[in-house]
N, C-alpha and C positions, 0 to 999 in steps of 0.2 A: 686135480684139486686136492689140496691136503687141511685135515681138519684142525680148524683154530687160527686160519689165516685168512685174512680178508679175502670176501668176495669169492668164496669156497661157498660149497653145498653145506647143510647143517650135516651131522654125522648120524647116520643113522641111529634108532633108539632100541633100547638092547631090551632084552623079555624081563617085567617087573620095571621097565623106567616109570614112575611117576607120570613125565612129560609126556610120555605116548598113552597113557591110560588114560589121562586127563584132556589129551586133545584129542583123545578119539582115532587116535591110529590103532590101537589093542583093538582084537577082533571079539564080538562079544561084549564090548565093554556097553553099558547105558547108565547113562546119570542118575535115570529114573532107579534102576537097580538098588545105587550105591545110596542113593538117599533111603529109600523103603526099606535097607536093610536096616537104617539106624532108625527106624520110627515105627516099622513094622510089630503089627502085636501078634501075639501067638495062642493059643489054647494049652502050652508046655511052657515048662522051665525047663531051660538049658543050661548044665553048669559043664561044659566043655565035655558033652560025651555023654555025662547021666543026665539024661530026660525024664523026669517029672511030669505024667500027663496028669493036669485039672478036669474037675470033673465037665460034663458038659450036659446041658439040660436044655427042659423042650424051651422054645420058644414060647415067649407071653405072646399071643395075638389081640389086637386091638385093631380092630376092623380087618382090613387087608391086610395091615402091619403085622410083622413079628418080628418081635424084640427079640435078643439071645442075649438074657443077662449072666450065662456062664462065664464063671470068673477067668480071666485071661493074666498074662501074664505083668501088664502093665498094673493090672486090678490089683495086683498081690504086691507088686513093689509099691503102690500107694495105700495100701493098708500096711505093709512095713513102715514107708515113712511116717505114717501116721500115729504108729505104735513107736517110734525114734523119737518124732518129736511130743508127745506127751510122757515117754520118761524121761527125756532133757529135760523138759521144764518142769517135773515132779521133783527131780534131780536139785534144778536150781533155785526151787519155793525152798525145799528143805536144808539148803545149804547158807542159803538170805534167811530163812526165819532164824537158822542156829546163831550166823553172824548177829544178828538183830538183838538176841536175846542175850548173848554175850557183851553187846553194847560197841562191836567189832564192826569194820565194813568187812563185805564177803571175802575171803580170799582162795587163790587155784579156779577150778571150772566157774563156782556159781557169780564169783567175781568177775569174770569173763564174759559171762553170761549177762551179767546184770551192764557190763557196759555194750552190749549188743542191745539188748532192749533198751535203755536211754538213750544208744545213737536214733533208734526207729521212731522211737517217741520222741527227742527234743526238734532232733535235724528232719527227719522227714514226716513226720505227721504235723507236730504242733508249728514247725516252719512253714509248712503247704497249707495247712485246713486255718491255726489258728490254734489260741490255748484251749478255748472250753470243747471248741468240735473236736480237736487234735488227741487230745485226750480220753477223751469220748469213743472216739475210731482207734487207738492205739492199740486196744488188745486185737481188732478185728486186721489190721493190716500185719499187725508182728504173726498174729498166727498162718498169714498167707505168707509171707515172709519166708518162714523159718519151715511151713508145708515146702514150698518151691527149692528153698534152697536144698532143705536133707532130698527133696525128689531126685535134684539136680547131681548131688553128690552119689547118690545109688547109680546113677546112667556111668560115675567113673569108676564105678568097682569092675572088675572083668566079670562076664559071665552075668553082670547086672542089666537092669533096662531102668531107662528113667521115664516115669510116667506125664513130665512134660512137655515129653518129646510125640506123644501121643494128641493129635487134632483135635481129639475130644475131649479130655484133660486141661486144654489150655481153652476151648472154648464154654467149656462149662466152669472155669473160674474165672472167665470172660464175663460171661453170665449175672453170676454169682456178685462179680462186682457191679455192675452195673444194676441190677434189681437193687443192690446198698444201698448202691449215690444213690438213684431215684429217689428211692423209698424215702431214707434221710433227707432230700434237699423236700420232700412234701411234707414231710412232717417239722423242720426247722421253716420252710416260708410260705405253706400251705398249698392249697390247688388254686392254683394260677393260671 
């Protein structure tokens, strides 16, 4: 049999082929692995070689429970995001009040900026909820928003992690949302 002609064997798969890793011919290989490398959190920063270990501290214990609220690695890339996106938007209040007071619309970043916030606010808030709710929720969704999104761009820098990628990250802004709506639909049509 010769390879690339009908009705031939496939050609054996050479070390580093993708197609043997991924079907499981590579010895070694587990999915579970390859997933947990990219969500796994750490007690270190890795920047290719210099490890940074974070501190680690005792456990809160709450009955049986013990917490370990030492800050990991995910924890410190969502306090970066968090420190990115409150100087963008310091950034872009200061660039729109300059425009504003010049009698200018913004132009460069805060210009950019200011049509990222009108898309979140015209098309996806006040289009979903409505004008007076829509309004109302637009700074709370631009700020999950624009958290998710810099999270999401930290996970592309090398050497970076993204803290959405983290199960408890996505289910505590799960969370997060969902106590909103609640709250807000008892407070706009009462306890029903």
């Amino acid at each position: 049999h010769r390879p690339g002609i009908s009705g031939s064997d496939p050609p054996a798969s050479v070390s580093g082929d993708t197609a043997a890793i991924m079907s499981g011919e590579s010895e070694g290989f587990s999915i579970a692995d390859m997933m947990f490398h990219h969500t796994a959190d750490a007690h270190e920063l890795d920047f290719g070689g210099y490890i940074i270990e974070l501190p680690r501290w005792e456990p809160v214990h709450i009955g049986s429970m013990a917490i370990d609220l030492s800050p990991t690695r995910h924890v410190v890339f969502l306090l970066l995001a968090a420190i990115i996106v409150v100087a963008l938007m310091w950034i872009t209040a200061n660039g729109v009040e300059k425009a504003r007071k010049a009698g200018v619309p913004p132009k460069g970043f805060a210009g950019m900026m200011e049509m990222i916030v009108l898309y979140v606010r015209n098309d996806i808030a006040i289009a979903n909820i409505g004008e007076e709710e829509g309004r109302r929720w637009a700074p709370f969704i631009m700020s999950l928003f624009f958290l998710i999104l810099v999270s999401n761009f930290l996970g592309l820098i090398p050497f970076g992690a993204s803290p959405t990628g983290n199960l408890a990250m996505t289910g505590a802004l799960a969370f997060i949302v969902l106590l909103a709506i609640e709250i807000g639909g008892m407070f706009k049509l009462g306890f029903k």
